[in-house]
Structure formats: structure tokens, C-alpha cells
C-alpha positions in Angstrom: 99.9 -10.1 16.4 96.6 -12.9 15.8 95.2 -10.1 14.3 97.9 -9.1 12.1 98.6 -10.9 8.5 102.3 -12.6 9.4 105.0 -11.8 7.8 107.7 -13.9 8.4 111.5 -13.2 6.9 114.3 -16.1 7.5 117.5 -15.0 6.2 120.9 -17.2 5.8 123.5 -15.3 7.1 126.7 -17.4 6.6 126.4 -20.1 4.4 126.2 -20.0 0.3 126.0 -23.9 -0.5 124.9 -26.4 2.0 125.8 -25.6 5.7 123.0 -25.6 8.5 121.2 -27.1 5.5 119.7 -29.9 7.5 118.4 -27.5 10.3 116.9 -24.7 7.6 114.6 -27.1 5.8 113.4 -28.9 9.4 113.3 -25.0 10.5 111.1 -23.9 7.6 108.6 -26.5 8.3 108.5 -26.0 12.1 107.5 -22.0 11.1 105.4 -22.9 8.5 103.2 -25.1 11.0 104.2 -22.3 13.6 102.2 -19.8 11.5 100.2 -21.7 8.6 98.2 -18.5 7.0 101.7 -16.6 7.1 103.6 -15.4 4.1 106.7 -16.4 4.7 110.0 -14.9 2.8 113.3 -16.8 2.9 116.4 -14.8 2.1 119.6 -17.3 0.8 121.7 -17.7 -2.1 120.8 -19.1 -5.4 122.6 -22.2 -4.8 121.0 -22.2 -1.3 117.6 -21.8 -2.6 118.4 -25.2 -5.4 119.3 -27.5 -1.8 116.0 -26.1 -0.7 114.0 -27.1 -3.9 112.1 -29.9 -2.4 110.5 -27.1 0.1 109.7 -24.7 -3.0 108.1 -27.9 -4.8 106.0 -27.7 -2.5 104.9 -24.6 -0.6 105.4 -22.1 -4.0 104.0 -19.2 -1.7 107.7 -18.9 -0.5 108.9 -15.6 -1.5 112.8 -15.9 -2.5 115.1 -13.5 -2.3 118.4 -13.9 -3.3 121.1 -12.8 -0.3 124.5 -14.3 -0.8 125.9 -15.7 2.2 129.8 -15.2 3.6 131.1 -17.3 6.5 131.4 -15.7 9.8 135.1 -14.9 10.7 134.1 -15.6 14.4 131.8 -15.1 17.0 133.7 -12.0 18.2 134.4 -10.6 14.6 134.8 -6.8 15.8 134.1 -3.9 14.3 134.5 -3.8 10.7 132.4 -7.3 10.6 129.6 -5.3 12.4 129.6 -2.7 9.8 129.7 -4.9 6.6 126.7 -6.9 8.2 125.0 -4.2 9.3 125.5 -2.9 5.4 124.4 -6.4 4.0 121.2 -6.9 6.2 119.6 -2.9 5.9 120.6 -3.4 2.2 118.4 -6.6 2.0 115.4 -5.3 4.0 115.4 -2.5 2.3 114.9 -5.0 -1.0 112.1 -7.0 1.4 110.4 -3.4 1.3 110.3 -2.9 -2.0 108.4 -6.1 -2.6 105.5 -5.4 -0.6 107.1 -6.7 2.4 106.3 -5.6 6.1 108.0 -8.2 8.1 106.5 -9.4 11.8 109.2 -11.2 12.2 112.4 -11.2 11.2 114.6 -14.7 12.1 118.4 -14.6 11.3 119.2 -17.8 10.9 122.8 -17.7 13.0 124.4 -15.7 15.8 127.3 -13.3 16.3 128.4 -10.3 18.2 128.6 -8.3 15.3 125.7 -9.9 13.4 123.3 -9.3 16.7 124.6 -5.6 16.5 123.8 -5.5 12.8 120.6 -7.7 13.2 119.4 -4.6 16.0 120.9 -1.5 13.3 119.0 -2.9 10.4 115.9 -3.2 12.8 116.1 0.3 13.9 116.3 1.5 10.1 114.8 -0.9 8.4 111.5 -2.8 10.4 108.5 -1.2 11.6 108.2 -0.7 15.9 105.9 -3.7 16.1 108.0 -6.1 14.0 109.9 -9.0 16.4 113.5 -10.0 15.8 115.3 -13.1 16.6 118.8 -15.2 16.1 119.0 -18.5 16.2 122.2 -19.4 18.3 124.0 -22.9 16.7 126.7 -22.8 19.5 127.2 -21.1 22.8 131.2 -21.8 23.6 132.3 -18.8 23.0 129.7 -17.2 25.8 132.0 -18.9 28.3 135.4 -19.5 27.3 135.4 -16.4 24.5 138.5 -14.5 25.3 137.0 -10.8 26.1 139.2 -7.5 24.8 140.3 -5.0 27.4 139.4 -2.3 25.4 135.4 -1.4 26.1 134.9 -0.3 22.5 136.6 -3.7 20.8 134.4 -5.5 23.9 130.6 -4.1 22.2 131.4 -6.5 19.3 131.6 -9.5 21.1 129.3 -12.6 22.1 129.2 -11.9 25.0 128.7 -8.3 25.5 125.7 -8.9 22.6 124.2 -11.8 24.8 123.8 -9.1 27.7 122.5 -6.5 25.5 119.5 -8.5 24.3 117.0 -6.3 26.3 118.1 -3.1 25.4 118.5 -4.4 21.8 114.7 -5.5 21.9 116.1 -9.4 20.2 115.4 -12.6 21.3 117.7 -15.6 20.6 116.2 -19.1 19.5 118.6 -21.7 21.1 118.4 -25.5 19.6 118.5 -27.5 22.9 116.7 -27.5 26.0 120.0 -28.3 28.5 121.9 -25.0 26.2 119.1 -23.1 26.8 118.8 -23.4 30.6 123.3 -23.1 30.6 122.8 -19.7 29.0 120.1 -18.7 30.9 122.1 -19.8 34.2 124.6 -17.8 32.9 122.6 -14.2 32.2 119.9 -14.3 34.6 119.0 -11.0 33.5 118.6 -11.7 30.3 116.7 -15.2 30.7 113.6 -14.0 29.1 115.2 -13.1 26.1 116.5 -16.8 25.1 114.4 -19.3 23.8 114.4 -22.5 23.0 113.0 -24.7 19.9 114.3 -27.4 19.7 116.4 -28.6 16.6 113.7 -30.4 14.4 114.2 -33.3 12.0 114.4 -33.0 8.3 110.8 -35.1 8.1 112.2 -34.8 4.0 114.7 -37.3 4.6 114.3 -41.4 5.4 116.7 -44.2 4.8 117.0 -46.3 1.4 116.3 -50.1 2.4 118.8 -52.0 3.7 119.5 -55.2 1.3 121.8 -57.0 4.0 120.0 -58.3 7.3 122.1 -57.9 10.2 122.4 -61.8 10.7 124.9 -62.0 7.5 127.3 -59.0 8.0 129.2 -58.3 10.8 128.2 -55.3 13.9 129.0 -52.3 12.0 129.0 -48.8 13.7 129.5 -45.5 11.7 132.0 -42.4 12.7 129.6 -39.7 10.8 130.4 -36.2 9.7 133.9 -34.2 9.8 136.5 -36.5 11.7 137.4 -34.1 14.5 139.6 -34.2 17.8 135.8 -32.6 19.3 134.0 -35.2 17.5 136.0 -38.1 19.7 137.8 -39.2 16.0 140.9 -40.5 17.9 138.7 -42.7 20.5 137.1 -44.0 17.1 140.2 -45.3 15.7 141.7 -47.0 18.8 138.3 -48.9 19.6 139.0 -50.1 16.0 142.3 -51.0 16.7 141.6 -52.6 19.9 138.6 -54.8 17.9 141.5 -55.5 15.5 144.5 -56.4 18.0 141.2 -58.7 19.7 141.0 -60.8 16.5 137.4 -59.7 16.4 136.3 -59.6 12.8 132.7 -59.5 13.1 133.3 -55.8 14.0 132.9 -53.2 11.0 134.3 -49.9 11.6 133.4 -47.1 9.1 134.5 -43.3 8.5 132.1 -41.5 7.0 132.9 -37.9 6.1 135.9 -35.8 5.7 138.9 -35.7 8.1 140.1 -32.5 9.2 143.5 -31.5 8.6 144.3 -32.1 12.1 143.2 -35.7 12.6 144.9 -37.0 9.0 148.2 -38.1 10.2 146.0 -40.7 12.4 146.8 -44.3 10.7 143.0 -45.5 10.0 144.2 -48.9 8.7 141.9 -50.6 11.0 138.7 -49.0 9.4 136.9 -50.7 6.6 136.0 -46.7 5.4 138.5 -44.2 6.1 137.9 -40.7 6.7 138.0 -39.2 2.9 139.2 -35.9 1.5 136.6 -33.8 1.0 132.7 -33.8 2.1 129.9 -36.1 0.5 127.0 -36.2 -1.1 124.1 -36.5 2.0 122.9 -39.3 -0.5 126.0 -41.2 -0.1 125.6 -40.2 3.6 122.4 -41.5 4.2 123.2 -44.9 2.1 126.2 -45.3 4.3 123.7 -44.8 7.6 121.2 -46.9 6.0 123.2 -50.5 6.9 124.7 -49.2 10.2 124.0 -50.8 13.0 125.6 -47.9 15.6 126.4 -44.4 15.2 129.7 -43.9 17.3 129.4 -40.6 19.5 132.5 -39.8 21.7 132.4 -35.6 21.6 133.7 -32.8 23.7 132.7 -30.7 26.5 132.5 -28.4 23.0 129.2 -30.1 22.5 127.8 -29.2 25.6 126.8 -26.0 24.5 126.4 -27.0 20.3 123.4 -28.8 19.5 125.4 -31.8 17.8 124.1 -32.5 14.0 124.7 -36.3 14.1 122.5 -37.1 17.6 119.5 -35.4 15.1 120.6 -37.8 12.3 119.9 -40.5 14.7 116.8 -39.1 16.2 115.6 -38.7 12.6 116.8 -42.0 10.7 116.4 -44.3 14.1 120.0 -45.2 14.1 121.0 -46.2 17.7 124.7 -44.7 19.3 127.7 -46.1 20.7 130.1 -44.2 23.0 130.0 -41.7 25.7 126.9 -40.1 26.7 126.5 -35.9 26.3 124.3 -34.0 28.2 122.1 -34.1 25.3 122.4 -37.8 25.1 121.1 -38.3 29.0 118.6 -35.4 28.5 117.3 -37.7 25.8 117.6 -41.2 27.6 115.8 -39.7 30.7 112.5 -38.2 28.6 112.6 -41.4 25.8 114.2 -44.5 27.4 117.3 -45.8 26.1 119.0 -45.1 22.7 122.3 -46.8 22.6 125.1 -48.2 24.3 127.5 -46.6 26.3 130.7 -46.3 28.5 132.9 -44.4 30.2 136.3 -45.1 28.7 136.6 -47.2 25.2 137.8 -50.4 27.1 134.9 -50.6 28.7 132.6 -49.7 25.4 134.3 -52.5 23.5 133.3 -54.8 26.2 130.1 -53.9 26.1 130.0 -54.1 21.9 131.2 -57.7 22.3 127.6 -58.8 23.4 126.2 -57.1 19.9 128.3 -59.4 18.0 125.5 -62.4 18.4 123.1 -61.3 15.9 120.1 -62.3 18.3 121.4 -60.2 20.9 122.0 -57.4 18.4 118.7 -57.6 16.8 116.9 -57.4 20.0 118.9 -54.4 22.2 118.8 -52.0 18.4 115.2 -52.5 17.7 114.5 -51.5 21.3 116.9 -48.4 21.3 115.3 -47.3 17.5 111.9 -47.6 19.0 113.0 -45.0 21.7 114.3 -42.9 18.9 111.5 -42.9 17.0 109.6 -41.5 19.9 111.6 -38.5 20.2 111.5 -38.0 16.4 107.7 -37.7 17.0 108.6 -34.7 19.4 111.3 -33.4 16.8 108.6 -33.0 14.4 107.4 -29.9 12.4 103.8 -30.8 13.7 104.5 -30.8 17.7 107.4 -28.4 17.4 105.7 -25.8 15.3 103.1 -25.6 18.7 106.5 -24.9 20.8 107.7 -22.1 18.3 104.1 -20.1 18.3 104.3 -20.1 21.8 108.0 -19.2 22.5 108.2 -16.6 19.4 104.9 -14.6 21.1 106.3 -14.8 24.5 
């Protein structure tokens, strides 16, 4: 398609505020130095398109058109979710039509069973032969561990059966991590060449408001970010407070930062300075909050295995170094950038280990080492070098 004017349509699919929000602004850049003489059309919410001003600011060849958003009910959401995509997505081509709009590519921003099958009937009636259509996958679980329905019919409609289908479908996925990428592929060998991988990018948008308090005069302080989860390791958080607590050691500064989940709220959090709150933030508050931490805690699931995890790109982006248990992700990372944190096996051992971060030489030296690394992989996380991987992985 060189020859061809581009044509590039994004379109939200779930979320009509601020989810993903993060990875759609680093994701418009990436395509945007992906294809830089492209037209490119982004198809979101109003209030979607408002979070995403920044990005119109600045690049006012973005066509908008307006798309509201529903959550998905899950990755296996049947039939009758199939059909009111399927509805939602010829509706809004049909619209991208009527403005002049003959898409090469067409990127749905999220992955379902149904919303693959609706991605591939809106293709069929909607996009011209030569036009190329892609999903971005945000999490894989339910590939492996999705319960499957007996009946054959209910079984179309689910990740899985999708996921095998890709081929016949003519869609490629876009999955967000190079260790999910090769699971999947390990998975459906047959369908290998249809999953790809870009990496998930840095909002290059975003930086850190100075820091008024030098580490020397506060004590080691080390962040829970995002929703407090059971996945997200919010239990492990608490208890290596209350073990720095029960120690007597007060130059240790434990903080919640985002909402807890209703699940996780009867946990006492006395021994945090910053409890887990009741509803989200503002990502200014957010990033003021990250700005004076000295460690992000990370303690997640084998859920994460297969979900690119938003907080290790918060890190790679800001150059915040993590405490806790390494991920797959995590020692993917480590091996290609050198270290970027401090970890254990078990949360006796990480408070051991924290212990020698308390000495504000100590701490000084073994952070600015570990951000260094991080800002090496935010280098590779950029729009520049990761709009080079997209050309290449979006032609293949």
C-alpha cells in the first residue's frame, strides 16, 4: 500500500471517559510516526475526544468522529453482544464513508470474541477488499483459562474460537508485549502469523512536576499505584507496611494511591500514610503523588502474565524504579535494559532488602542507577522507534 494515500481509522470500542486513555494517546503517536503523510480518523466519544485534546492541539488533521463507547460485558459476550457490535461498527463505517473516507486500515482499539466477529462483519460490508483490519488485544487470560460452552454455536462467540479464526477472518491482532505475544503464538501455532506485537508505548505527553523534597530529608517512600486489587498484590502491600510498622522502622513511607476495590476494603490500611481512597483520581494528582516516590511497589498475579500491566509503563515512562516481585515482563525488561528495581521472592525477604534504602546514600545511588535503566527502555517505548516497529508489523 506505499503507493496508496493511507487511510488510517482507530476506533474506541469500550470506553466513553478515560479507560485505555494512557495507551490511545501513546498509540496515536506510534501510528502517526508509523504512517506520517496518512490521514488518520479516530472514532471516540465526545468526552473521549476532550482527554485527547492535547493530541488535537496539535495534529488538527485528525478527523473526529463521534462513536460512543459501551463496556464490554466480557471476552466471551455471546451472541447478542456480536450482533449489537456488529450493528454499532457497520453503522459507524458507514458514517466514515460518507465523509470521504476509504479506510487502509482499520484498528479497533480492544479485543473480544464478539467484537472480532463484528470487527470481520462490518469488514465484509463496510471496507473495500484491499483495506487491513486489526484488534489490539489488552489481555490474553481468557485464551487459556476462558471457560468454553459445550454448545458449538454459543462456542463461535468466544475468545478463543475468534483467536483461531483469525485466518479465515482475514484480522490481525496487535498484542502489547513481546513475552504475550510469543504465549499466544505458542498457543495457536497456526495462527502465529496473524498476531503481532507493538509494544505498549509511553505517553511521551506526560513527565513529572519537580520534586521539592530531596530524598535526604524524607523518609524511603514507595507507592501502591492504580486500583488496589487482590491481582495487583494489594494484600502483600499492606503487610510489608505492617511488618515496617511492627519493625519500628519509621523512615519507611507507605502510600495508596488509587481506588480500592470493593474486595480489598475490609483490609485495615492503618499502617499506610495514604490509604486506598473511594473513587479514582485525577492522573494530575496521580502523577504529583509519583513525582516524590522513591519506589513503585509491584507484587501482581500470574493474571499479569498475559496483561500488559499499566503501572510497569508508568515507570518506564516517569523513571520511577519498583519494588516487589518480578513478572515476566519485569525480567524481560531487566535482561534487555539492566536492572530497574529491587526485588524478592516473598515480602520478608523484600523488607530486608528495603532496609539498606533507608541510608539516603545508599538510596540515592541504587535509584538513580535503576532510573537510568528505565530511561533506556523509555527510549525504545517511544513513538519515534516504535512507530518503525508498527510499519513493519502492520504490512507484514
Amino acid at each position: 500500500m506505499d503507493g496508496l494515500t493511507q487511510d488510517v481509522v482507530l476506533v474506541e470500542p469500550w470506553y466513553a471517559k478515560t479507560g485505555h486513555l494512557p495507551f490511545n494517546r501513546a498509540f496515536l503517536a506510534v501510528i502517526r510516526e508509523a504512517y506520517p503523510g496518512a490521514r488518520i480518523t479516530f472514532a471516540c466519544s465526545p468526552e473521549y475526544r476532550r482527554e485527547l485534546g492535547e493530541i488535537e492541539a496539535e495534529h488538527r488533521s485528525t478527523c473526529w468522529i463521534e462513536a460512543t463507547a459501551w463496556t464490554q460485558s466480557t471476552t466471551d459476550g455471546g451472541f447478542g453482544e456480536f450482533c449489537l457490535r456488529a450493528r454499532w461498527l457497520v453503522g459507524l463505517l458507514g458514517r466514515v464513508r460518507d465523509k470521504g473516507i476509504t479506510p487502509t486500515h482499520l484498528i479497533v482499539l480492544g479485543s473480544s470474541g464478539p467484537l472480532l466477529l463484528a470487527a470481520f462483519a462490518a469488514k465484509v460490508l463496510r471496507l473495500p477488499r484491499r483495506s487491513k483490519t486489526f484488534a489490539v488485544v489488552h489481555g490474553a487470560n481468557g485464551l487459556f483459562d476462558g471457560w468454553q460452552p459445550r454448545n458449538p454455536f454459543l462456542r463461535l462467540f468466544t475468545f478463543r474460537t475468534a483467536i483461531r479464526l483469525l485466518p479465515t477472518l482475514d484480522i490481525k491482532v496487535i498484542v502489547l508485549e513481546v513475552s504475550i505475544a510469543q504465549k499466544i503464538r505458542d498457543f495457536f501455532p497456526r495462527q502465529a502469523k496473524a498476531i503481532l506485537c507493538i509494544p505498549h508505548g509511553c505517553d511521551e505527553t506526560e513527565s513529572l512536576p519537580a520534586n521539592p523534597a530531596p530524598a535526604n530529608v524524607r523518609p524511603l517512600r514507595i507507592l501502591f499505584l492504580g486500583q488496589a486489587t487482590p491481582h495487583k498484590g494489594f494484600p502483600e502491600f499492606v503487610r510489608l507496611a505492617e511488618l515496617a510498622r511492627a519493625k519500628g522502622n519509621a523512615r519507611m513511607d507507605f502510600r495508596a494511591v488509587g481506588p480500592a476495590r470493593r474486595d480489598v476494603r475490609d483490609i485495615d490500611q492503618s499502617a499506610l500514610s495514604r490509604r486506598a481512597s473511594d473513587g479514582p483520581l485525577e492522573r494530575r494528582e496521580f502523577l504529583a503523588e509519583l513525582s516524590t516516590a522513591d519506589l513503585v511497589f509491584v507484587w501482581q498475579s500470574d493474571y499479569y502474565d498475559l496483561t500488559p500491566s499499566g503501572i510497569l509503563l508508568d515507570c518506564i515512562g516517569l523513571g520511577v524504579p519498583m519494588a516487589g516481585r518480578r513478572s515476566p515482563a519485569i525480567a524481560a525488561l531487566e535482561a534487555q535494559y539492566g536492572a530497574c528495581g529491587l526485588f524478592a521472592d516473598d515480602i520478608d525477604s523484600l523488607f530486608a532488602a528495603l532496609t539498606h534504602l533507608v541510608d539516603p546514600d545508599n538510596r540515592r545511588r541504587q535509584t538513580s542507577t535503576w532510573a537510568d535503566n528505565l530511561r533506556k527502555a523509555r527510549i525504545d517505548r517511544s513513538a519515534r522507534a516504535l512507530g518503525v516497529v508498527a510499519r513493519r508489523e502492520l504490512e507484514s
